[in-house]
C-alpha positions in Angstrom: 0.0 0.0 0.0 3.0 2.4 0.6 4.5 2.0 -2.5 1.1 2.9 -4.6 0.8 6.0 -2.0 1.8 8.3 -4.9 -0.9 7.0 -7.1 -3.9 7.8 -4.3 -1.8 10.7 -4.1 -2.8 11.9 -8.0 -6.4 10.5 -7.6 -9.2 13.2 -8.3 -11.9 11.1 -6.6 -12.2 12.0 -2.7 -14.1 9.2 -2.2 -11.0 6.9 -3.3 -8.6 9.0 -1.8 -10.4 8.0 1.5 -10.8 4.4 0.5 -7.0 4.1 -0.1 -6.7 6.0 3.3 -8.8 3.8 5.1 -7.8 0.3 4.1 -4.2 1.6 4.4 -4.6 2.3 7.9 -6.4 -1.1 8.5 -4.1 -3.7 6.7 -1.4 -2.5 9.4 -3.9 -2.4 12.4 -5.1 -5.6 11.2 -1.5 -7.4 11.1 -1.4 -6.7 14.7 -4.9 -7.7 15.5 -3.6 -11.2 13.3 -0.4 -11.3 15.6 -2.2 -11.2 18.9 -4.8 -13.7 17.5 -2.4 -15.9 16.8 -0.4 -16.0 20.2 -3.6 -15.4 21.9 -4.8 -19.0 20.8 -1.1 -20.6 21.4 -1.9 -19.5 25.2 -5.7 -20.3 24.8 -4.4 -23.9 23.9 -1.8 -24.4 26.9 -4.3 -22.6 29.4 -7.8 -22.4 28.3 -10.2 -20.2 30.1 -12.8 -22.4 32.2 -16.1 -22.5 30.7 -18.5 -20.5 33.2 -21.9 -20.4 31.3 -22.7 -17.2 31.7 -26.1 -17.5 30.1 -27.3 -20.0 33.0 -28.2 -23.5 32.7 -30.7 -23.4 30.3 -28.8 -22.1 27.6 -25.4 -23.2 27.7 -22.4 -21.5 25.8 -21.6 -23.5 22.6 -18.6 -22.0 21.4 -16.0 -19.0 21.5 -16.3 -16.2 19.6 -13.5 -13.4 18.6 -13.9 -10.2 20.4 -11.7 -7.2 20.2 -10.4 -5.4 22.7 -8.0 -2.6 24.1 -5.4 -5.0 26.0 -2.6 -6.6 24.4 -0.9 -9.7 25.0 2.5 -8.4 23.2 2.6 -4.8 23.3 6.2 -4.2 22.8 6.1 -6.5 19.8 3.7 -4.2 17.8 4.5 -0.7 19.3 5.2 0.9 15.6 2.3 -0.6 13.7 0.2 0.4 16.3 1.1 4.2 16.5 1.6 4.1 12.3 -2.6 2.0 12.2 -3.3 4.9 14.8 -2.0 8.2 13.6 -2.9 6.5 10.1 -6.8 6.5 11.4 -6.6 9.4 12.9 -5.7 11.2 9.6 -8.4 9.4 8.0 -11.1 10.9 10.5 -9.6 14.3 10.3 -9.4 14.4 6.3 -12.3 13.1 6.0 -15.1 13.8 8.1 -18.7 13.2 8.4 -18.0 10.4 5.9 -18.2 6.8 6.5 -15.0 6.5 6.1 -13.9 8.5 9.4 -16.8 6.4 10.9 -15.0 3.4 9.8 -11.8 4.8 11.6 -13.5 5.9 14.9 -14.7 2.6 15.0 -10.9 0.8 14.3 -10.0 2.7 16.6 -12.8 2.4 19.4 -12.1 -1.8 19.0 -8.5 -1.9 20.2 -5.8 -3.7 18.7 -6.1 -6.9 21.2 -8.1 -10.2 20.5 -9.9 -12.2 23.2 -12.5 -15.2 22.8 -15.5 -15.0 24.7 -17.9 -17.7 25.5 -21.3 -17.3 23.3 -24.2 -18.7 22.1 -25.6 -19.8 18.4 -29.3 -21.4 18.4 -28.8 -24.7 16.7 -31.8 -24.1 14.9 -29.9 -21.8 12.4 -30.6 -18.3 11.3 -33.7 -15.6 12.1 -33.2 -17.2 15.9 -32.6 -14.0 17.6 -28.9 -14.0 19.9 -29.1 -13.0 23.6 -26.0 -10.0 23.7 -23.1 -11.2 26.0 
């Protein structure tokens, strides 16, 4: 994405121009968010959280489900990409706003750059079963 920067750079269109500044932003605060994910679940597997049914007994959890959040398990490890994803966002909210795009990035942004799994619940009987929130 860096080395097309001067390409988004000539583009008339401001609605590309925030595309390109958008997904830019998120590919790096995504390769973090894959990082953690991916040592979250190596510790997930040596020490997995005890299931606690937090919906009560009559409808137990069924399975984990990917949650974002502000806490990181390797913090050091993705120091840059996290100031580049933020500043990165932050520019895409100031050059751009009331758009969807700086919606998009408040949002990014708003999520954290950590992962956690989180016990939930899916109704067997498949979809249009409404989901109780966790």
């Amino acid at each position: 994405m860096a080395k097309i920067k001067k390409l988004r750079d000539r583009e008339a269109s401001p609605r590309w121009r925030a595309n390109y500044d958008l997904i830019y932003a998120q590919t790096i605060a995504y390769r973090v968010r894959l990082y953690e994910y991916g040592y979250y679940l190596t510790e997930f597997k040596k020490n997995p959280k005890p299931i606690t049914n937090p919906l009560g007994p009559n409808k137990k959890t069924n399975h984990w489900d990917i949650r974002t959040r502000a806490k990181l398990l390797l913090p050091d490890k993705h120091k840059d990409d996290i100031e580049k994803a933020t500043a990165l966002l932050k520019e895409v909210i100031k050059e751009h706003p009331g758009t969807p795009y700086a919606a998009r990035a408040e949002w990014e942004l708003k999520r954290g750059f950590g992962v956690e799994l989180i016990e939930d619940y899916d109704d067997p009987r498949g979809a249009g079963v409404k989901r109780p929130n966790l």
